[in-house]
Structures are given as C-alpha cells and as structure tokens.
C-alpha positions in Angstrom: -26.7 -27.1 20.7 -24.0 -28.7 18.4 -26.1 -27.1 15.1 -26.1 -24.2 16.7 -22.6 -23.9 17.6 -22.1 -25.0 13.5 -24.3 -22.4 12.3 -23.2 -19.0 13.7 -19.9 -19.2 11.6 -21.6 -19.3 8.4 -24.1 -17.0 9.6 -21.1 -14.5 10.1 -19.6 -15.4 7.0 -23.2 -14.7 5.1 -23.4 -11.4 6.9 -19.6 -10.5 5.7 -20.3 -11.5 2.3 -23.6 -8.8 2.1 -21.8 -6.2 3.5 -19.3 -6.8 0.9 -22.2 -7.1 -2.0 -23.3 -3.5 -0.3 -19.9 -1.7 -0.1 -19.1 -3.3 -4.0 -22.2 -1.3 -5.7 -22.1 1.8 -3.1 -18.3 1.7 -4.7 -19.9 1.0 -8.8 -22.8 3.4 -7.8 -20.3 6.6 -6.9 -17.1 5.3 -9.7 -20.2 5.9 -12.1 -21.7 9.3 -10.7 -18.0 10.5 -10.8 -17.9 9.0 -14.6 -20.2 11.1 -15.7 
C-alpha cells in the first residue's frame, strides 16, 4: 500500500511532463507552418 501511495505522484508528474512534451511540439509544429 505504502509503494502505492509513493507512486501515484510521480505517475502524475510523468503524465504532466508528456502533456507538456505534446503541447511544446503542437506549439514548434504550428510556429513553423505559420513560418512558412
């Protein structure tokens, strides 16, 4: 129970930090469309 209770906040900080990865090249991806 105790690794359990240990484990969900760096499985909510390792979702956080992929929806981060995501939004940062959606952002690249359309910065460079609008480039050119």
């Amino acid at each position: 129970m105790e690794s359990i209770i240990l484990n969900l906040p760096s499985a909510n900080l390792l979702h956080f930090i992929v929806i981060g990865v995501i939004v940062g090249f959606c952002g690249l991806f359309l910065d460079y469309c609008t480039f050119r």
